[in-house]
N, C-alpha and C positions, 0 to 999 in steps of 0.2 A: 550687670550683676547687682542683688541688692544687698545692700549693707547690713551688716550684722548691728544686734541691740548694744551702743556700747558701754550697756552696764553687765553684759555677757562677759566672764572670762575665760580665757582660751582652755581651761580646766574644764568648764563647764559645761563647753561646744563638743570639747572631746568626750565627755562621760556621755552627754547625749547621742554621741557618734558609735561609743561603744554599746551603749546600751538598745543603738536601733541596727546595731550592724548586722547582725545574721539576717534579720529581716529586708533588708536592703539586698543583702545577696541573693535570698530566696527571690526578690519581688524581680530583681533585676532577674537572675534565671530562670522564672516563669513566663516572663515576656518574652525573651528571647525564646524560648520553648515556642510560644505562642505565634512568635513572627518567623521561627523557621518552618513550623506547620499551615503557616497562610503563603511562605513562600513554594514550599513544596505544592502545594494544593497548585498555584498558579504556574506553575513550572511545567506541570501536568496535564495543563491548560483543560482542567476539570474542575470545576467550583464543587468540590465533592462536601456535601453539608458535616460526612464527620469531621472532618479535618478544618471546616470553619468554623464550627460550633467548639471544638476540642483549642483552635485556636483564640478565639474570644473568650472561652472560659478562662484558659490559661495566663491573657493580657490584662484581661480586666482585673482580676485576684493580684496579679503580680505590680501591678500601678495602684490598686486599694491597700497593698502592705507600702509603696515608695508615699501616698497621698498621706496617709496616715502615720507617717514616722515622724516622731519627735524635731528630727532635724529640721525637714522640712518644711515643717512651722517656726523654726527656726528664721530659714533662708529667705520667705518668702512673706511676702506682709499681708498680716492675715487681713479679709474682706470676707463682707455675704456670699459674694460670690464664690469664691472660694471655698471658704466653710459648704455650702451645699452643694459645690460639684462631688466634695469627699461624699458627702452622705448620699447622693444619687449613686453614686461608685458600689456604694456596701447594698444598696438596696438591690442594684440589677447585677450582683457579678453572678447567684446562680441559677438567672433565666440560660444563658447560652449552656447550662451543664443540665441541665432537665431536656432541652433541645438534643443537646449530643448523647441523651441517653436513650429519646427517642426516635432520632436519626440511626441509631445502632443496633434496635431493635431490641435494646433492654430492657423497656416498660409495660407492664404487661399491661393490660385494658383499664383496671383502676388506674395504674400510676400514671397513664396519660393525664388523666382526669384531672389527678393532683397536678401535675404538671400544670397546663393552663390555667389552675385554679393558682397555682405559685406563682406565672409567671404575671396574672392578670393584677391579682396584688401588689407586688414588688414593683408593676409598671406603674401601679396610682401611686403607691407611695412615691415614688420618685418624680413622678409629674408634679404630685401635691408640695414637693421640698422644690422645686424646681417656681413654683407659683409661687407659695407661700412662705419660704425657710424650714430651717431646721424644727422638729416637735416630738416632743417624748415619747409621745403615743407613739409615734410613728417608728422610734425604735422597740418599741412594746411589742407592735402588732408587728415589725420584722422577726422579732426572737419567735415570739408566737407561733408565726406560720410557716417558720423557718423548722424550726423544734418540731412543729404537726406534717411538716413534710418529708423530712429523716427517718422519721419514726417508721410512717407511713410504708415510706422505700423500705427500709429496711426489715419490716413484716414482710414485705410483698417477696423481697429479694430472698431472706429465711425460707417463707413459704417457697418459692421455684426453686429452692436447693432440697427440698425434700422428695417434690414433684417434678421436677425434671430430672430427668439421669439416663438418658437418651445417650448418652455421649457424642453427640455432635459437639462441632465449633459452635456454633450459638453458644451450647450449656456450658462448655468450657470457656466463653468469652463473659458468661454467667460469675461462675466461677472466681474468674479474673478479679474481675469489679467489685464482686460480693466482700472480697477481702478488702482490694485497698479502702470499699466506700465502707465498709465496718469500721476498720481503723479511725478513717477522716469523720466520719458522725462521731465516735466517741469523745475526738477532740474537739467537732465542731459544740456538740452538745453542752461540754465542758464552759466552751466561753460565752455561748447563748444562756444558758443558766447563771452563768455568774454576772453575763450582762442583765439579765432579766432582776435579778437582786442586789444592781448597782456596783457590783466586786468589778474590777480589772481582771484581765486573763486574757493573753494573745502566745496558745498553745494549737489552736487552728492549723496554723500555714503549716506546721512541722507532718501534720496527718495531710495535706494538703498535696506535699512529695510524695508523698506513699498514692497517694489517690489519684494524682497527676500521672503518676508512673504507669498504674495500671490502663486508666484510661488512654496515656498513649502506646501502649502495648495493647490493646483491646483496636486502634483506630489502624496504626501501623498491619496489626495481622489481615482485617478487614480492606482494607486498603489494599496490601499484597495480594488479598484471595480476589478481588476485584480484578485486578491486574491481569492474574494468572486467568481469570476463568474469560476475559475480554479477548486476550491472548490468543485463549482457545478457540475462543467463536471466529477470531479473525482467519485463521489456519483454517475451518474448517469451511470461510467461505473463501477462502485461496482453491481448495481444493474444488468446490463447489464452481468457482469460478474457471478450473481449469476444464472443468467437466462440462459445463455450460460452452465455452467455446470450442469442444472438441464435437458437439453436434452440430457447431456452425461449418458449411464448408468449405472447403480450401478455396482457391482460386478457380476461377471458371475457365475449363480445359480450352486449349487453343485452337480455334474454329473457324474455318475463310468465310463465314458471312454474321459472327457476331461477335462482339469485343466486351466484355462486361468487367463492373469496376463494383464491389462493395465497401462500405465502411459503416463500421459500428461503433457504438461510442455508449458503454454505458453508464446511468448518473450514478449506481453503485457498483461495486464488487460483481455482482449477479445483475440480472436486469430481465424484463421481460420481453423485449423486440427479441422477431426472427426472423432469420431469411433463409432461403436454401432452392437448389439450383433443380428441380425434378426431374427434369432431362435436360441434355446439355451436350451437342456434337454439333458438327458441319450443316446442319440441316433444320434444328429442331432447336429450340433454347425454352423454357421454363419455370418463370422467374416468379418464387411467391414472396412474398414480406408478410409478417405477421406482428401485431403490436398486443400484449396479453394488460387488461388493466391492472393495474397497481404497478410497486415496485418492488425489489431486493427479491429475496427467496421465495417466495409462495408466487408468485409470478413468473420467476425461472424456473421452477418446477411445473408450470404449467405450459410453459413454451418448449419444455421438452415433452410433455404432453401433444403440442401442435405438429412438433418434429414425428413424432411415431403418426399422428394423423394424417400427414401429411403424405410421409412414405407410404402407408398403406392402401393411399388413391394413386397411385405412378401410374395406373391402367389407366385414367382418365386425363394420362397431363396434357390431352390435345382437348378438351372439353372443361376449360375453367369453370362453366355453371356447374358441371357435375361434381367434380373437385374436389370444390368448396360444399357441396351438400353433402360429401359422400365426410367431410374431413367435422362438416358441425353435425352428423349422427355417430361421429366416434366421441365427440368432445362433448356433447349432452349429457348432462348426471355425473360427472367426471370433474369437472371444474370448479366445487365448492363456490358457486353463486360470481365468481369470475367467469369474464364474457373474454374475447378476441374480437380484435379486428384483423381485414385483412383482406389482399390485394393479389391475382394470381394474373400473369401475361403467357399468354403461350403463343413465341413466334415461328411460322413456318415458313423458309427461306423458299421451298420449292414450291408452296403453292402463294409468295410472296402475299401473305394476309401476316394479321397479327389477332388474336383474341383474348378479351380483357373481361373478367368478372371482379368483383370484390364485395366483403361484407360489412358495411357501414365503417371502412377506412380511406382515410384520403384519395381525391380523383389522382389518374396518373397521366403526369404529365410529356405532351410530346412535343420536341423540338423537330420541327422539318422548315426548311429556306430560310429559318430566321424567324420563324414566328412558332409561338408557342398554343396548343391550345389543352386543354383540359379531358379527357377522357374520364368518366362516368358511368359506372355500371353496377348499384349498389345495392344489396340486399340487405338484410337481417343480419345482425351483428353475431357469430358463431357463438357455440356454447350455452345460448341463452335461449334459445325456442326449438323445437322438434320439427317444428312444423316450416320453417324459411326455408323458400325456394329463390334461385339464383338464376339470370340469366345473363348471355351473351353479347359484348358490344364487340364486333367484327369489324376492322381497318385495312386495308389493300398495304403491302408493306412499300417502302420507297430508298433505295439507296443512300444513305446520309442520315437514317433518321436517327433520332437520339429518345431513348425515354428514360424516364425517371420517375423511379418507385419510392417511397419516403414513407416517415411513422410520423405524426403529428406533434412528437418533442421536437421536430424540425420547423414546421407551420410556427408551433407555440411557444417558442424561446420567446422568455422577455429581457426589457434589457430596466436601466434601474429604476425608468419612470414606469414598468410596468407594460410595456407596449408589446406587441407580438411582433415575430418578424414576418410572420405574415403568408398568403401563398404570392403576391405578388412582385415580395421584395426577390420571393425564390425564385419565379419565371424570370425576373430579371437576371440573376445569380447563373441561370439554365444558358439565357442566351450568350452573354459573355463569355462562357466553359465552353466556347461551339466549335474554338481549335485549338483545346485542348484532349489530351487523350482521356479515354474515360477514369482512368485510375487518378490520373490529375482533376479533370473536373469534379470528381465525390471529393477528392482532398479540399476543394477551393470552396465546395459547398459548406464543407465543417469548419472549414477556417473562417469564414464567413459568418455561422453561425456561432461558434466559440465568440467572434470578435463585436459582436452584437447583443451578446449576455455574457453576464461580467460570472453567474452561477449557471450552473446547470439543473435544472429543475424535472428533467425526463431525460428518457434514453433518447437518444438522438444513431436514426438508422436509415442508410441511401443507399440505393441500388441504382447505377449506371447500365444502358445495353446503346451499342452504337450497332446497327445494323448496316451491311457493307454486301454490295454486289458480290459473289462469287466467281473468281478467275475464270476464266473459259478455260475449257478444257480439252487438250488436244485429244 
């Protein structure tokens, strides 16, 4: 604690105390103001610029009324130092309130101008006290372009009260400001004038509440309607998202010669992987995957675009070259310059073959005795040419075999050096799931791959099929 002057009497301490108290209260409850709106901001875990511009305006003003009180000069032993933090103080408290008025969208095109033009001023001035010390000038050309930019606002804000009357929330958030920042210029104005001609006058802070008020009424409304309308958007990809997995299909009907296992996983709410079963009985299985570029909504609108394309080739689901060209001349013109990939297996238990097309998506992978090999058959990426044709890679089928269809958020998961995980960590991944059941092995694959990237950075999508003899039949 430091020591008082002691040719100071306790008279004296006190009249200084009464004479700085209101402003002590105000400076203390602007700060506070200021640090429960930088808490709220982080609470919200949103660095929302009105709420930190509204909060820095609020702290800094409320610390240049406690730097600047008598007392405190009092308490503390005055230094250079000292002395010019105050004036750096007065110099930059109202860069963050030209900020927060164009974080809020209350400056129209000139008052930006002014803005930068204030805020690039008050930043030399305060470098130059900061380098050099306190200088008169320096409080000159503060009152100066202080006075020139009130002014200024307050034409600009005059004029958009004649011409705005829209009655939106903007012109009433217009409105709002227009008064408390009328009020606060008058006072402001008062004490840059009487500074500018050497008078005393600290009637400021009192327009200061009034303009604080509004500004956080103007920050709070915007703030709420952010809220509300994020709210909304969330709800609307809930539903979005329930609509999106009700084109995906249920579980794959129970079948004496095929066993199949999906799992979806997407990086948002919506996502653009798809999979769906085209036929699916005792005899016949018809496994397509489909990955649509990009992500969130305009991607799951276009994978439910792949889904109606899809359904409308069921005639061709023993012919995956045809398929897939009958599914990229539904999807051409249609897809706003998003392309698909995409992988189609059609297996037949009674003429035991398997047949495999896809278009510029992942090979699919087959386990049989223990060893894995890669299946390839790849054309022209859907949606994107008119003109791609597709053909056939035909396989002899074999009791035991396992295959597996994937989207390449599976290949390309990285982890935090960056690495992918690769297609060989996944062959690896394939063989060790070889006595597991297939809904187990897709699960060991995801878990594998969650435990491998620390984020998710793509949808992540597997399709299991174990093909299996059929009983004999008496």
């Amino acid at each position: 604690m430091y020591a008082l002057d002691p040719q100071l009497t306790a008279s004296e301490v006190l009249r200084v105390f009464h004479q700085d108290e209101p402003y002590l209260f105000l400076g203390a409850a602007f700060t506070t103001t200021g640090i429960l709106a930088a808490a709220f901001s982080v609470l919200r875990r949103k660095l929302d610029p009105l709420l930190i511009y509204f909060a820095l305006f609020a702290i800094l003003y409320g610390q240049r009324l406690w730097i600047e009180a008598g007392l405190l000069n009092l308490l503390v032993p005055q230094s250079e130092v000292f002395h010019r933090l105050r004036e750096v103080i007065s110099f930059i408290v109202p860069i963050p309130g030209f900020l927060f008025f164009e974080a809020a969208g209350l400056l129209p095109r000139g008052g930006r101008v002014v803005g930068y033009f204030l805020g690039a001023i008050l930043g030399l001035l305060a470098i130059l006290t900061l380098a050099l010390g306190s200088s008169h000038v320096y409080h000159q050309i503060n009152n100066i372009v202080v006075i020139g930019a009130l002014l200024t606002l307050t034409a600009q804000h005059v004029f958009a009260a004649v011409t705005s009357k829209d009655g939106t929330s903007h012109t009433r958030d217009f409105a709002v400001v227009r008064r408390g920042l009328l009020i606060f210029i008058a006072f402001a104005l008062w004490d840059n004038i009487a500074g500018a001609f050497n008078h005393s006058s600290k009637v400021e802070p009192y327009g200061f509440v009034i303009f604080l008020g509004a500004l956080g009424y103007v920050a709070a409304r915007q703030t709420l309607e952010r809220d509300q309308q994020l709210g909304a958007i969330q709800k609307e990809l809930e539903v979005a998202r329930r609509i999106q997995l009700s084109i995906l299909p249920g579980d794959f009907p129970s079948s004496l010669n095929f066993s199949v296992a999906a799992r979806y996983v997407p990086m948002t709410s919506v996502a653009g992987d798809f999979y769906d079963f085209v036929v699916a009985n005792d005899t016949q299985a018809g496994l397509l995957i489909a990955d649509v570029s990009g992500h969130g909504v305009p991607a799951a609108l276009i994978a439910s675009m792949v889904k109606l394309a899809a359904t409308s080739q069921r005639t061709e689901a023993s012919d995956p070259a045809s398929l897939l060209a009958g599914m990229n001349g539904a999807l051409c013109g249609n897809t706003q310059s998003q392309f698909v990939t995409a992988a189609y297996v059609y297996l037949d238990s009674e003429a035991g073959e398997l047949r495999y097309s896809a278009a510029g998506h992942p090979p699919m992978l087959l386990l049989r005795g223990g060893q894995v090999s890669e299946i390839t058959e790849n054309g022209l990426i859907l949606a994107a040419f008119d003109f791609a044709t597709f053909t056939n890679a035909a396989q002899p089928l074999q009791p035991g075999d396992r295959l597996l269809l994937y989207t390449d958020g599976i290949v390309e998961a990285a982890n935090v050096a960056g690495d992918f995980f690769g297609t060989e960590a996944l062959i690896d991944v394939l063989k060790k799931s070889v006595h597991l059941a297939p809904s187990d092995a897709a699960d060991h694959v995801i878990q594998m791959i969650q435990k491998w990237s620390r984020t998710q950075d793509d949808d992540w999508t597997v399709l299991i099929c174990d093909y299996k003899s059929a009983p004999a039949r008496i």
